[in-house]
DOBADREN-45321 format. One record per residue (C-alpha): residue number from 0; x, y, z; residue in one letter. Coordinates in Angstrom, 2 decimals. Layout:
   pos      east     north        up   code
   NUM         X         Y         Z      a
...
This chain:
   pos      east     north        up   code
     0    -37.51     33.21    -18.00      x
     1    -33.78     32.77    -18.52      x
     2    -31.71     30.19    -19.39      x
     3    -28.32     29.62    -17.59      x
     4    -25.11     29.44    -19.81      x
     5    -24.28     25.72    -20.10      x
     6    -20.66     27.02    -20.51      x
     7    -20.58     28.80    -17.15      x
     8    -22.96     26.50    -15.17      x
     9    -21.27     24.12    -12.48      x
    10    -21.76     20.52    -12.47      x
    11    -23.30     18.90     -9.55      x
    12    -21.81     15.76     -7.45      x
    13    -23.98     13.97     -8.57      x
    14    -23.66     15.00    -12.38      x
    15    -19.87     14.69    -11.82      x
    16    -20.12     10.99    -10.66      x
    17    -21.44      9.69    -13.73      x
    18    -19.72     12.28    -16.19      x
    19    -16.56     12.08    -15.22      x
    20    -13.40     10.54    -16.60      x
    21    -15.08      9.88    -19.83      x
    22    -13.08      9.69    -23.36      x
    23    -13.31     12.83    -25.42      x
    24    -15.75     12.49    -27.68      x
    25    -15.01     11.61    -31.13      x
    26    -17.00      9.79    -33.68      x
    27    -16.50      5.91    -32.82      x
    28    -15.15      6.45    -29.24      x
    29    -16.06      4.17    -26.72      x
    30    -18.45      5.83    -23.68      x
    31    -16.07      4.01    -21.23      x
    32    -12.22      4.45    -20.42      x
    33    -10.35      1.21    -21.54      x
    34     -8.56     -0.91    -19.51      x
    35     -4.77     -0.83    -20.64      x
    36     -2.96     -4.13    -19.14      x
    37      0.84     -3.19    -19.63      x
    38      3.15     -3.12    -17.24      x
    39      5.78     -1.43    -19.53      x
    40      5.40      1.41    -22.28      x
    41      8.08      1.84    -24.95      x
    42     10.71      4.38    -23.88      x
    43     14.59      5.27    -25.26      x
    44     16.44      8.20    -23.93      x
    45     15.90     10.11    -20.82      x
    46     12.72      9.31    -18.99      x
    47     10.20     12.29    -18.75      x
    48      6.78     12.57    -18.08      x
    49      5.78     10.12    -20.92      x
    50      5.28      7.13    -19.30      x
    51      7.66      4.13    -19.01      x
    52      6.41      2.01    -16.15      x
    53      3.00      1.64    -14.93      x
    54      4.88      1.72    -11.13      x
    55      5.04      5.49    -11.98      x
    56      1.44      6.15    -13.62      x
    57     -0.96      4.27    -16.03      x
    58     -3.82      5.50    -18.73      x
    59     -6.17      3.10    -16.39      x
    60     -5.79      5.46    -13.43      x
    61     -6.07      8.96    -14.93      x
    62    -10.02      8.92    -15.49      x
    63    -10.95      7.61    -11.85      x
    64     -8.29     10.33    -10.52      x
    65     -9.27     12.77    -12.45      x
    66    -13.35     12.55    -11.37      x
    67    -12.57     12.15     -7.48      x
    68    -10.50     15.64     -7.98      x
    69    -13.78     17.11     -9.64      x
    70    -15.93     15.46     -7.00      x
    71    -13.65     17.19     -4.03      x
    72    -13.03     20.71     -6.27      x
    73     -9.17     20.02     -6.19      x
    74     -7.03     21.47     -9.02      x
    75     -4.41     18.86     -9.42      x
    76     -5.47     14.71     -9.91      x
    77     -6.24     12.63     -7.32      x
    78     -3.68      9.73     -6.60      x
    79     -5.30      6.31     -6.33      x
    80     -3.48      3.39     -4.04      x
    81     -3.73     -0.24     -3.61      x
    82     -5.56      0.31     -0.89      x
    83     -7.15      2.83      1.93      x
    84     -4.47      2.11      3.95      x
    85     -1.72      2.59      1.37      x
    86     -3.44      6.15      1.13      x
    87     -3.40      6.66      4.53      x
    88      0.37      5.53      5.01      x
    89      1.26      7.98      2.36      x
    90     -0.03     11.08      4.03      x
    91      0.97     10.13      7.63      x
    92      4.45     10.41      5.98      x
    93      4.00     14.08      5.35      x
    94      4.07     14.32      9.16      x
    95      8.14     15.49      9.92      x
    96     10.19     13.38     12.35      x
    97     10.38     15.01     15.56      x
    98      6.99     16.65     15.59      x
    99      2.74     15.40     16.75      x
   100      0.23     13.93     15.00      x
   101     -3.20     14.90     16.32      x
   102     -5.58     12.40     15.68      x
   103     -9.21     11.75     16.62      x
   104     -9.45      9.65     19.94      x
   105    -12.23      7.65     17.82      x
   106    -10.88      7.08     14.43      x
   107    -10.39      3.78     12.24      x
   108     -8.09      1.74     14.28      x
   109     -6.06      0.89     11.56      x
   110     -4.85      4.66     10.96      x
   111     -4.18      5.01     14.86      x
   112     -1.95      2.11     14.88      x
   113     -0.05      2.95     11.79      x
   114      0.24      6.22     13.42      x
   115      1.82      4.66     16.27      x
   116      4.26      2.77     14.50      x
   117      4.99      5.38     12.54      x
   118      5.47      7.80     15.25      x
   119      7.75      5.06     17.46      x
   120     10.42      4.73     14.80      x
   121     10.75      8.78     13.89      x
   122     10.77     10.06     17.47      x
   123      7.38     12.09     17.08      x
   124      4.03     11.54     19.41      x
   125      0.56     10.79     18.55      x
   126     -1.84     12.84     20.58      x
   127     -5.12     11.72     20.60      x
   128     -8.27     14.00     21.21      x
   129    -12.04     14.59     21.26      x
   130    -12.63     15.51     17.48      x
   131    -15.78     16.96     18.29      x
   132    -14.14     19.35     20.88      x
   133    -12.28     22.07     19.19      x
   134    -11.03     23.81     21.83      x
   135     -9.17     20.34     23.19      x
   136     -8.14     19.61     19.74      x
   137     -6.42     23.31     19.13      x
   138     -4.98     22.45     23.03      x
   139     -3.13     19.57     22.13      x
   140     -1.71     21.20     18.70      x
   141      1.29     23.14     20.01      x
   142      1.74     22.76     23.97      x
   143      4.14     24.88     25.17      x
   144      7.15     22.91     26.02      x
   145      6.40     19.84     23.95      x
   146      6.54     19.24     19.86      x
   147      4.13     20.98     17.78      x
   148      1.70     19.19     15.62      x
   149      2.99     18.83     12.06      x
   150     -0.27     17.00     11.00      x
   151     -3.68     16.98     12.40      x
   152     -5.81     14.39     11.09      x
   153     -9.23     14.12     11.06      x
   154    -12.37     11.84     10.65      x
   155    -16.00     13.16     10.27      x
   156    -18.12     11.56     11.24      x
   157    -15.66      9.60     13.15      x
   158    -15.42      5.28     13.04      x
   159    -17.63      4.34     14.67      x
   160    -18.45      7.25     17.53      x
   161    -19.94      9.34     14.55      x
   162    -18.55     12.25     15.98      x
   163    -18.80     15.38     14.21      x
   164    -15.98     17.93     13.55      x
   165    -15.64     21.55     13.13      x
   166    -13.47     21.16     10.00      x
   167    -13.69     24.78      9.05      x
   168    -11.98     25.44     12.32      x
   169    -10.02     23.03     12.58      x
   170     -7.91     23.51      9.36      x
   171     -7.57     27.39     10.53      x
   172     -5.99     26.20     14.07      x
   173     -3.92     23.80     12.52      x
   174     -2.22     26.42      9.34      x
   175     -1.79     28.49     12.46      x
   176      0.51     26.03     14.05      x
   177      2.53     25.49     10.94      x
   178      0.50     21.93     10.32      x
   179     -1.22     20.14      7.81      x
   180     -4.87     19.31      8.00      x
   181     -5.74     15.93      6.69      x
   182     -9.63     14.98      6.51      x
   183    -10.58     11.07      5.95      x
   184    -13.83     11.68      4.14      x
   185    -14.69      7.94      3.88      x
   186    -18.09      7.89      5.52      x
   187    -19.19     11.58      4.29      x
   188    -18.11     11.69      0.72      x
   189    -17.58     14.11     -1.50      x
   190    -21.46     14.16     -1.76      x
   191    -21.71     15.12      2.08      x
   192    -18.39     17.49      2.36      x
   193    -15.72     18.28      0.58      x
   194    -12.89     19.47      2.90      x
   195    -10.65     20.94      0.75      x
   196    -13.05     24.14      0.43      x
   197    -13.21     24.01      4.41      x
   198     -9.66     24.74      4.44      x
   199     -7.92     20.91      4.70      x
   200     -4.82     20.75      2.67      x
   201     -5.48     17.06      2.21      x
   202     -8.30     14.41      2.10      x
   203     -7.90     10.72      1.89      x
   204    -10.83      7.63      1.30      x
   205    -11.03      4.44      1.65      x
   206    -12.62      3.88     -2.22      x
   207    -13.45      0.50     -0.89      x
   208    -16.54      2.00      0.75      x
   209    -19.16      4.30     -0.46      x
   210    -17.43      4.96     -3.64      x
   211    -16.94      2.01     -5.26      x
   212    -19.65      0.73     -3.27      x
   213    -19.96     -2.91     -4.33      x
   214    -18.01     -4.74     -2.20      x
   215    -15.72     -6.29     -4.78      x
   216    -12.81     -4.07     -4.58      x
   217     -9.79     -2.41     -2.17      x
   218     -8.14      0.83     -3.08      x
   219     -7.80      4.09     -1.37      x
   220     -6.96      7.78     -3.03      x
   221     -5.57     10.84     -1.49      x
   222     -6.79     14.28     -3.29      x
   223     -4.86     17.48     -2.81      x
   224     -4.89     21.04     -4.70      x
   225     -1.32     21.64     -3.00      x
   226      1.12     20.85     -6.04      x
   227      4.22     19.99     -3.90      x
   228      2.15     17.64     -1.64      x
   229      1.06     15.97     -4.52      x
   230      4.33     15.24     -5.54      x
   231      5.39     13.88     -2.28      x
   232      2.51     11.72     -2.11      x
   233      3.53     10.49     -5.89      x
   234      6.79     10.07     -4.91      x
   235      5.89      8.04     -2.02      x
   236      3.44      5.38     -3.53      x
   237      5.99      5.01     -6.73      x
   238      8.88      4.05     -3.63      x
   239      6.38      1.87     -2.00      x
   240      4.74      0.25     -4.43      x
   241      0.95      0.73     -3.71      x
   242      0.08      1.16     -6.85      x
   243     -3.46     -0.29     -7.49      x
   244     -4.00     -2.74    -10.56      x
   245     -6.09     -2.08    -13.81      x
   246     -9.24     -3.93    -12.97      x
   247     -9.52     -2.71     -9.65      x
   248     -9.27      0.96    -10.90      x
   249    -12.10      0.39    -13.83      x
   250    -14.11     -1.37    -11.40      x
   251    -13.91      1.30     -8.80      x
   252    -14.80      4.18    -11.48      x
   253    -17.70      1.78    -12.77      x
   254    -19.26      1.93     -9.01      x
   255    -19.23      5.22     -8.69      x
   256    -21.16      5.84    -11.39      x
   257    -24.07      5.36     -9.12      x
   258    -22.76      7.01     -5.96      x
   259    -24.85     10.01     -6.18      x
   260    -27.98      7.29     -6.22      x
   261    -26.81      4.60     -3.54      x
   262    -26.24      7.48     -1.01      x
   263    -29.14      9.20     -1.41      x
   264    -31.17      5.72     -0.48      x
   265    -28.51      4.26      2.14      x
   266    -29.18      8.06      3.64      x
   267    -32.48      8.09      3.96      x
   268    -32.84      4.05      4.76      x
   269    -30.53      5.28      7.83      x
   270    -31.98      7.94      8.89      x
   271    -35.21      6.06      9.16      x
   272    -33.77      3.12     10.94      x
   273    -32.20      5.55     13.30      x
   274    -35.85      7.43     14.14      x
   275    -37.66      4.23     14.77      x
   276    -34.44      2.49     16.73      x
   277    -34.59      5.59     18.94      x
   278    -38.50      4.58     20.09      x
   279    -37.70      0.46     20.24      x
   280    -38.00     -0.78     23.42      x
   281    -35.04     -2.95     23.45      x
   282    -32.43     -0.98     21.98      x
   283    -30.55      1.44     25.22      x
   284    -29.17      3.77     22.67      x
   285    -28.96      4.95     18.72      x
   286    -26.18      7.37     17.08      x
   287    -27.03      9.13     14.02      x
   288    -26.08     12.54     12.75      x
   289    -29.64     13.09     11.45      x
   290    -31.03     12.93     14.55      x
   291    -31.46     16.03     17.15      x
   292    -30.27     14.47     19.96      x
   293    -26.95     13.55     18.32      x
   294    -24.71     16.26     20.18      x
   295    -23.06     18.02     16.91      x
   296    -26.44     17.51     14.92      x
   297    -26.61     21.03     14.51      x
   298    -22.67     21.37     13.19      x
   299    -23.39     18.32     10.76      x
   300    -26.58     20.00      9.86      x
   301    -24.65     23.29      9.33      x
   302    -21.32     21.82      7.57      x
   303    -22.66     18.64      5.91      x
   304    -24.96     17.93      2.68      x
   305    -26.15     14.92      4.17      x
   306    -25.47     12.99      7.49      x
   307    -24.61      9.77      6.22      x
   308    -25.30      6.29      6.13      x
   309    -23.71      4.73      9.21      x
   310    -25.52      4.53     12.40      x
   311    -24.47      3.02     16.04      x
   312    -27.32      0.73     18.23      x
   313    -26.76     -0.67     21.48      x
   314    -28.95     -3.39     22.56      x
   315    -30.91     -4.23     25.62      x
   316    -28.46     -7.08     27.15      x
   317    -25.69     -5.97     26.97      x
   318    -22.39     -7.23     24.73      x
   319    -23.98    -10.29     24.98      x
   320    -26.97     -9.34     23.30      x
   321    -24.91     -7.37     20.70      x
   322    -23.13    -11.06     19.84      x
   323    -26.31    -12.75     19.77      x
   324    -28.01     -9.83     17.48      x
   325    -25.52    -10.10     14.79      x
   326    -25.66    -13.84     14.56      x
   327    -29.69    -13.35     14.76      x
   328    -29.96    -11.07     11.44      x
   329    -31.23    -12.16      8.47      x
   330    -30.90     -9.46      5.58      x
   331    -28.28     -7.42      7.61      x
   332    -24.80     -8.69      6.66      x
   333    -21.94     -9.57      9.77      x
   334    -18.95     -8.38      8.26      x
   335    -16.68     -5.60      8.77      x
   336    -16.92     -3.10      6.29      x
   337    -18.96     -0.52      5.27      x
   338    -20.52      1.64      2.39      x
   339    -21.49     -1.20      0.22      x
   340    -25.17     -2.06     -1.66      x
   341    -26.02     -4.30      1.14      x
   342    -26.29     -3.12      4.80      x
   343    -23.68     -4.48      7.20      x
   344    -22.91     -4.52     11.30      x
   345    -20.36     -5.49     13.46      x
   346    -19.74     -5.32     16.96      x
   347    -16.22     -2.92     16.99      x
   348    -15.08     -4.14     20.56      x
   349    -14.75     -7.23     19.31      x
   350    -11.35     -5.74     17.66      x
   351     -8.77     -5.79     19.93      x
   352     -7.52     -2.69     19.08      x
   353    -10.47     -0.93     18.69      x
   354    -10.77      2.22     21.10      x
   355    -11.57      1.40     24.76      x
   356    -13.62      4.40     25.06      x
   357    -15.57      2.76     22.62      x
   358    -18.89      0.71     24.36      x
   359    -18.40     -3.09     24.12      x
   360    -22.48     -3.22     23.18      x
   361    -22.21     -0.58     20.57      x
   362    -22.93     -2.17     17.11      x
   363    -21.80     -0.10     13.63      x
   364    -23.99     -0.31     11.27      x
   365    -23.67      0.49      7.79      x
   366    -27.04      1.39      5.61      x
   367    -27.43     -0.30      2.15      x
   368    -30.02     -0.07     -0.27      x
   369    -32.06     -2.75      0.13      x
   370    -35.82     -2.04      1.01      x
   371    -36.27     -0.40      4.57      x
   372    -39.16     -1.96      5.85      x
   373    -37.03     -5.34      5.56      x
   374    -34.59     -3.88      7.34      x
   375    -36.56     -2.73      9.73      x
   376    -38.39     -6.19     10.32      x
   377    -35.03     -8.26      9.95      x
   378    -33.77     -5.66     12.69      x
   379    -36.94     -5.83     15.10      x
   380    -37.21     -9.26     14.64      x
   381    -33.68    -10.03     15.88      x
   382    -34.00     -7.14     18.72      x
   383    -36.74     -9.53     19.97      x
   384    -35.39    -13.54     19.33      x
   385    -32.21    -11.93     20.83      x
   386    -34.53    -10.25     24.22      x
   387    -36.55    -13.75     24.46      x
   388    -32.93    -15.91     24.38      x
């Protein structure tokens, strides 16, 4: 029996999760990074790359970047933002006036419209396609006649369809056009995919979610190995100012300590829910990656560690009976978010700018830890007040 060098032997996820970021260890140290509240360092001279403003870069940020880029194999420090959004912003901007941004048809709402916006004032188009499809995605990359894509962005599973992409081939179609490929990997995680060794040049997430994971905080990160993009990114969350604050940085690096473990149970709570839903008389439909009749199970099975902890039901009754279902739950949570302890749904449709393709019935629901047989009974239970009015 042999034992593997320590030295040469790589770190899981899950390893990574609690292990990274930590101060070097010298006698006295403290396990945890400190939080440093300064807004200003002491500087004379010419600024360089010590720091002088905490704008430009803090101590506080370094160990949460620094484990997200271990946790999606980058070589170069994640950026962390003020929020998902402020992420998101950040690398639409990488998109040049003039050109496309592909997007999924079924992506979070809030990206779509700031794509939009963004694409109204620079004189580029949004083109909007079946994620899932990869031949209509490479279509709508560089139609002859019409701009070429600049960035293709990407969400799998997508919010709240669940649709599963071929990000492999994807990223190949769009370097072949000249474009970026940007993956949001807020409902996967780094524990389910990474896309930068699938060929995207960028991936974005929501920290809110799964990896901070507690409900208590909003930031967002963008992780790149692509040195120049970095520094475009930098450049353009220094000039816009979403810079998150101290706490909100120690408390996001503090919940994902215990990623590795609150996925692993949300995963399995969902996939559970999703078998039985499936078999419930009162329930017309269930979405799940896990399951064989999702139609990309076998890609997710193929490209994906895991297939997550989001799930999609639609209710005998109609949107009616959605309504009445979320107001009926007990232990289930209405609010919209997602990837905290506790397990959440929301009817989408009740956004006015969610998708129209997306059913006014269908109900996102995000896993938690909590015991599954009370989810289970707090679910049947309200399947059945909400079928007996």
């Amino acid at each position: 029996m042999t034992t593997p060098d320590s030295r040469q032997h790589r770190l899981s996820p899950a390893t990574i999760a609690v292990a990274g970021g930590r101060p070097a260890r010298t006698q006295g140290a403290p396990v945890n990074p400190p939080v440093v509240l300064s807004s200003t360092y002491t500087s004379t001279g010419e600024p360089g790359d010590d720091r002088f403003y905490a704008r430009y870069d803090t101590e506080t940020w370094g160990p949460l970047e620094q484990t997200l880029a271990a946790l999606e194999e980058a070589t170069l420090p994640a950026l962390v933002f003020s929020s998902g959004m402020g992420a998101i912003d950040a690398v639409l901007r990488l998109a040049e006036p003039g050109s496309a941004i592909v997007a999924p048809r079924h992506a979070y709402l809030a990206t779509l419209t700031a794509a939009r916006e963004q694409a109204a004032r620079e004189g580029s188009v949004v083109r909007e396609a079946d994620i899932a499809d990869t031949d209509a995605v490479v279509a709508v990359l560089a139609p002859e006649g019409e701009p070429a894509a600049s960035v293709l962005w990407v969400e799998s599973p997508t919010n709240p369809m669940l649709e599963v992409a071929d990000v492999p081939a994807l990223a190949a179609a769009a370097h072949e056009v000249g474009a970026l490929c940007v993956v949001d990997n807020t409902f996967a995680t780094p524990l389910g995919q990474r896309p930068l060794t699938q060929g995207a040049d960028v991936v974005v997430h929501s920290v809110t979610k799964h990896l901070a994971g507690h409900s208590d905080v909003v930031l967002g990160a963008a992780v790149t190995s692509d040195g120049e993009i970095r520094a475009r990114l930098h450049a353009r969350r220094t000039s816009g100012g979403a810079v998150p604050g101290p706490f909100e940085t120690w408390l996001a690096l503090r919940g994902l300590r215990t990623l590795a473990l609150r996925v692993e149970r949300s995963q399995a709570n969902a996939l559970e829910l999703a078998r039985r839903l499936g078999d419930h008389p009162l329930v017309v439909a269930v979405g799940h990656p896990g399951l064989p009749t999702h139609p990309q199970h076998e890609r997710a099975a193929r490209l994906m560690d895991g297939f997550g902890s989001i799930l999609t039901l639609r209710p005998a009754g109609g949107t009616a009976a959605a309504e009445a279902l979320s107001r009926a739950v007990e232990v289930w949570l209405p609010a919209t978010s997602l990837g905290g302890v506790e397990s959440s749904l929301e009817r989408r449709r009740r956004l006015a700018a969610e998708a129209p393709t997306v059913p006014e019935d269908l109900l996102r629901l995000s896993v938690g830890v909590e015991d599954v047989e009370d989810l289970w009974i707090d679910l049947d239970r309200a399947l059945r007040a909400t079928a007996a009015g």
